[in-house]
C-alpha positions as CSV (number, residue, x, y, z in Angstrom):
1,X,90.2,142.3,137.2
2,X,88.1,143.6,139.8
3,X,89.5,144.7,142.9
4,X,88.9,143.2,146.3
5,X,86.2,144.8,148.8
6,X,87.6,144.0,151.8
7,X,88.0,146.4,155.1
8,X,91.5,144.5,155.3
9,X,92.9,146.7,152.4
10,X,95.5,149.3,153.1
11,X,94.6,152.9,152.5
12,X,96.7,152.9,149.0
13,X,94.8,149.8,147.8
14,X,91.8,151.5,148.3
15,X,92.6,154.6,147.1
16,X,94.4,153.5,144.1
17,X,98.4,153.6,142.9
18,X,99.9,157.3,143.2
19,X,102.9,156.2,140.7
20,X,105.2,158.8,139.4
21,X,108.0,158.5,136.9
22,X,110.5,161.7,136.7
23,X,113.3,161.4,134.0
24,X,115.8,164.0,132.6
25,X,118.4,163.5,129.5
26,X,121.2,165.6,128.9
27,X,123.4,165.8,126.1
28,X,127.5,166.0,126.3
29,X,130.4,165.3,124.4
30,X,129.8,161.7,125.0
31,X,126.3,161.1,124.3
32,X,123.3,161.4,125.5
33,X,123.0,160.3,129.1
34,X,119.7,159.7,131.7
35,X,121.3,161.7,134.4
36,X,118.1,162.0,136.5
37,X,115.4,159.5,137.4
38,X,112.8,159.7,140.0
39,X,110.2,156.7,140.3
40,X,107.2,156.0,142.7
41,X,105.7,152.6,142.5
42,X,104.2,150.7,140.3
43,X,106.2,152.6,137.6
44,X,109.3,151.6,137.1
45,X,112.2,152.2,134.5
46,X,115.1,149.8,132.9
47,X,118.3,150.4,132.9
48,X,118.9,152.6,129.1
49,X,120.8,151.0,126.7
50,X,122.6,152.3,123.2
51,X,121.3,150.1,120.3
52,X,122.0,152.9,117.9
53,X,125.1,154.2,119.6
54,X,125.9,157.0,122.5
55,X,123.8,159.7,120.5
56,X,120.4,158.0,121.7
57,X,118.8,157.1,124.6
58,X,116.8,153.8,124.9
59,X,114.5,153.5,127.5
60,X,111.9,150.8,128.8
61,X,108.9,151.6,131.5
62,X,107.2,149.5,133.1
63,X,104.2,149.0,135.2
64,X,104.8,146.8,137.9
65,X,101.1,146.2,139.1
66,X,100.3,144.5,136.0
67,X,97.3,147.0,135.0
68,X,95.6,149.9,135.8
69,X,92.2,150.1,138.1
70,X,89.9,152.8,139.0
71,X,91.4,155.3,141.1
72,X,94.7,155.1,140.1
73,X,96.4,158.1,139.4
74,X,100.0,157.6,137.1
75,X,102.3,160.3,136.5
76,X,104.9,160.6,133.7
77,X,107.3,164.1,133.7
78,X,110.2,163.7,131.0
79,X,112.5,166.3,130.6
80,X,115.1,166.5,127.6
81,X,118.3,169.6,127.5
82,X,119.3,170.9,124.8
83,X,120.3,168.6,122.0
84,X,119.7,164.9,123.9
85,X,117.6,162.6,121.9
86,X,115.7,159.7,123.7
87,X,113.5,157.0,122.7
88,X,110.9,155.9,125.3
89,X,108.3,152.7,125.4
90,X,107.1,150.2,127.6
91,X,107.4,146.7,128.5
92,X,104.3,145.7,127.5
93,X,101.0,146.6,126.7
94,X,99.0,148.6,129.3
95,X,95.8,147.4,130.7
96,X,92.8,149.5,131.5
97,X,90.6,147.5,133.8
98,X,87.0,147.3,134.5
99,X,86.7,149.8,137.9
100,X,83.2,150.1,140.1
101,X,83.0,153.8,139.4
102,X,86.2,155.2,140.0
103,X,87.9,157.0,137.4
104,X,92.0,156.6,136.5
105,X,93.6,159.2,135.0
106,X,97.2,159.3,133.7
107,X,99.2,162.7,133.0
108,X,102.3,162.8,130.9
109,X,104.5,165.8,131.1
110,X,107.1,165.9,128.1
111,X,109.3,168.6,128.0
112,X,111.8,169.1,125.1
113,X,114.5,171.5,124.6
114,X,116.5,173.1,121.7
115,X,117.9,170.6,119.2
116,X,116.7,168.0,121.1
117,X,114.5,165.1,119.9
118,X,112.0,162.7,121.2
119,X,110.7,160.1,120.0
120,X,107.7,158.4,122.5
121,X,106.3,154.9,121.4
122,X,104.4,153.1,123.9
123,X,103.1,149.2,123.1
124,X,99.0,149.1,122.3
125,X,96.8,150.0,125.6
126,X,93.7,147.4,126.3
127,X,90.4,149.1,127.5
128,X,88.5,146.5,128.8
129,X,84.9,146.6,129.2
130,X,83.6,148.8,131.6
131,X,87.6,150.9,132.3
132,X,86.7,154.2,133.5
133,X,89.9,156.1,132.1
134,X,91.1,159.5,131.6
135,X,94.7,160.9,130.0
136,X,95.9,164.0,129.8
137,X,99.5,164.6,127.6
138,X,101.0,167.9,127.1
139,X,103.9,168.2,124.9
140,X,106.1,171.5,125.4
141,X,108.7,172.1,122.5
142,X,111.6,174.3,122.4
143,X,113.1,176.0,119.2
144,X,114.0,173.9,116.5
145,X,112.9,170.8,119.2
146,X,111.8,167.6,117.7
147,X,108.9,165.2,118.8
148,X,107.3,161.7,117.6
149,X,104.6,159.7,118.9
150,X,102.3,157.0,118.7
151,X,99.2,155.6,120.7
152,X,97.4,152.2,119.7
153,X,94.1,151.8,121.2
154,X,92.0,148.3,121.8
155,X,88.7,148.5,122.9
156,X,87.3,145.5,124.5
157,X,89.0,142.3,124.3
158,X,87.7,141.2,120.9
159,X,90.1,138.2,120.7
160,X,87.1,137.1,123.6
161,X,84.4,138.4,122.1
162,X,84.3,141.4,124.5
163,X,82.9,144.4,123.1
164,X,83.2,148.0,125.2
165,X,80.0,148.8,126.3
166,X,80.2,150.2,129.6
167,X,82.5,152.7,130.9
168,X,84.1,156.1,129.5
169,X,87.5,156.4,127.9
170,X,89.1,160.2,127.0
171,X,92.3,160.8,125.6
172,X,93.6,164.7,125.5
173,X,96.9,165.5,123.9
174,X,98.7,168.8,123.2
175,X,101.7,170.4,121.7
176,X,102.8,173.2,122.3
177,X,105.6,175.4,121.1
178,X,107.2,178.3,122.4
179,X,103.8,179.3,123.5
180,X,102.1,178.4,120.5
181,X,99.5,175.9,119.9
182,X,100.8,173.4,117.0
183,X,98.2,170.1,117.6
184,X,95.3,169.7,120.2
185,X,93.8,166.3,119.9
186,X,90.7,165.6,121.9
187,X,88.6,162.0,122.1
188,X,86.1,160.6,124.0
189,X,84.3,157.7,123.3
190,X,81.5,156.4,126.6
191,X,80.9,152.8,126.1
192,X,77.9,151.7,124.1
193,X,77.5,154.7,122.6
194,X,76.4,155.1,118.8
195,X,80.4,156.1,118.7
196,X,81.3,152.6,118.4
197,X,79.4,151.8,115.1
198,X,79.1,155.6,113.5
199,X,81.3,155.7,110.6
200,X,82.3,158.8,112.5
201,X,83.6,157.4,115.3
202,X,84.8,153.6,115.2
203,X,82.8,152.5,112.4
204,X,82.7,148.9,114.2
205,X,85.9,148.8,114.3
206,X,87.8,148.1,118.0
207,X,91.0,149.0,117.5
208,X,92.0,153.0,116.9
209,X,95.5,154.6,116.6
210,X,97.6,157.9,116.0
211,X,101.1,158.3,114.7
212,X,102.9,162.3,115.1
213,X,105.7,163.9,114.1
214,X,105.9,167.8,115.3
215,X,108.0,170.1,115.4
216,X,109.3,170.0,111.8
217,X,107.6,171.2,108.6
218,X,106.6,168.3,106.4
219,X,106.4,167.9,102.4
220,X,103.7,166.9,100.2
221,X,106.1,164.4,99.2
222,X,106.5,163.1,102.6
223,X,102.9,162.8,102.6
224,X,102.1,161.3,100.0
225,X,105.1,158.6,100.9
226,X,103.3,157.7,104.2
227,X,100.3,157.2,102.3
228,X,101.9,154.5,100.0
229,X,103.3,152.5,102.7
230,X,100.4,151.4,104.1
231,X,99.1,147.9,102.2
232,X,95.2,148.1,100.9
233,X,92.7,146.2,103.4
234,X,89.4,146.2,103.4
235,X,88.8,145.7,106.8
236,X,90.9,148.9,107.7
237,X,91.5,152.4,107.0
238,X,93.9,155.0,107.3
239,X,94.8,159.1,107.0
240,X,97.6,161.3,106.5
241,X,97.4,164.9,107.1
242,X,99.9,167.8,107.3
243,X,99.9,169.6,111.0
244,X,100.9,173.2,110.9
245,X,104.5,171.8,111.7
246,X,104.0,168.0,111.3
247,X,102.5,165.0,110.3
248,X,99.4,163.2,111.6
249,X,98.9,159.5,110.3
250,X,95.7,158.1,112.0
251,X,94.7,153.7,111.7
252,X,91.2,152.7,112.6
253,X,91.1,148.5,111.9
254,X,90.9,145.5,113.5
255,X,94.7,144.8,114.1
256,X,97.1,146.4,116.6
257,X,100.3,144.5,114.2
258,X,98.5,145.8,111.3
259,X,98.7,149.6,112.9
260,X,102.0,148.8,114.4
261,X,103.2,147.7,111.0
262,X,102.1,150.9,109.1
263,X,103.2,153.2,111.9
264,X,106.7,151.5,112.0
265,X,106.8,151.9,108.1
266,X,106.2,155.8,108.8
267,X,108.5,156.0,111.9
268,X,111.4,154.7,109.6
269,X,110.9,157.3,106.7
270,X,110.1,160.5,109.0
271,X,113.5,158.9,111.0
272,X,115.4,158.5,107.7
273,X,114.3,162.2,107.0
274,X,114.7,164.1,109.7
275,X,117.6,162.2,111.6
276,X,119.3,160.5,109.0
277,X,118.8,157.4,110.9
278,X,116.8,154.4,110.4
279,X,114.4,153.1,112.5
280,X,115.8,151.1,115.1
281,X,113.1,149.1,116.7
282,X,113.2,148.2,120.7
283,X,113.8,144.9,121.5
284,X,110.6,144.8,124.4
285,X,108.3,144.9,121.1
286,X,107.0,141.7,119.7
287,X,108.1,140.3,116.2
């Protein structure tokens, strides 16, 4: 999707989107509740909805403009008091188009209090060739606060052939605690770089994706369980590590399902673990 070059464009067009999404969850007697919401186009949010019951939150977001271009700049602040618990995704997956120079950049701001928990699982993101992308996500954690997430990354539209050779894509990502560091995670990968085929980047491989828990201090056994869920293929590979209070599970293949399946399979025992709940799928995500 290129955009338009045209002196007829309004100054936002040219500029690029400014969306903003503010939420806050509190926690009472009768559930957990969205009691704030704050939006700036194109991001939007569903109305939440209690597949699990009144103790957690569902809630969809969506991007209205279908994809993101160079120069957009996207903002995501999420707030959870003490004790709410809140599970966030999107509508769809998100779509990283090919810009003329300019670089988007998305921010997420997740704030978590005491006691509270959540869990943040967007669908796959699509880097086509030549995106110019940069996202920044900083996690802050309360005492005894709880947080799980997942990215799934395509690069290129290999269903088409399409390979990412041009552009830059960098993904930062920090949790914090009580002023402590607990995971930094920082990639970069420019298009057509040795990256792509280096066994030390994506070994050939196009699609890439992380699964955390932190905030909680995690077994051997637990390990060693999310190890044994994931089904043996060749074309694939997978890691499960300990974080100084969590667990990182990390897909490099050729499948988003395949990640999504393996993830899912983790979600569901860390859930059944450390919430006594199953997983309990949203019903935006494909079968």
């Amino acid at each position: 999707m290129e955009t338009p070059h045209s002196s007829l464009l309004t100054p936002h067009l040219q500029a690029g989107w400014l969306g903003s999404l503010a939420l806050e969850f509190n926690y009472d007697s009768q559930g957990t509740h969205l009691n704030h919401c704050r939006v700036q186009a194109p991001l939007k949010v569903q109305r939440p909805f209690y597949p699990e019951g009144a103790e957690v939150c569902h809630g969809v977001m969506l991007h209205t403009a279908g994809g993101v271009v160079g120069g957009d700049r996207l903002s995501f602040n999420i707030h959870l008091h003490p004790q709410a618990q809140a599970l966030l995704t999107t509508a769809a997956a998100a779509k990283l188009y090919r810009s003329t120079g300019a670089e988007a950049q998305q921010t997420v701001c997740l704030t978590v209090d005491a006691g509270a928990c959540l869990e943040w699982l967007p669908q796959e993101t699509i880097v086509f060739n030549g995106a110019n992308y940069r996202q920044e996500t900083r996690i802050e954690l309360a005492e005894n606060a709880l947080w799980m997430g997942w990215d799934m990354t395509r690069f290129g539209r290999s269903a088409r052939g399409e390979r990412f050779l041009e552009g830059t894509w960098r993904s930062h990502t920090e949790v914090w605690q009580q002023g402590r560091p607990l995971w930094i995670d920082r990639q970069w990968l420019p298009g057509g770089s040795s990256r792509i085929e280096s066994p030390h980047g994506l070994g050939g491989c196009p699609v890439v994706g992380s699964f955390a828990l932190v905030g909680r201090s995690v077994s051997p056994e637990v390990v060693e369980q999310a190890r044994s869920l994931w089904i043996s293929n060749a074309e694939a590979e997978i890691g499960v590590t300990r974080l100084m209070s969590g667990l990182l599970c990390r897909y490099r293949g050729r499948s988003t399902v395949e990640a999504r399946r393996w993830f899912t399979a983790v979600w569901d025992l860390v859930r059944q673990s450390y919430l006594e709940r199953p997983a309990c799928p949203p019903r935006v995500w494909p079968l």
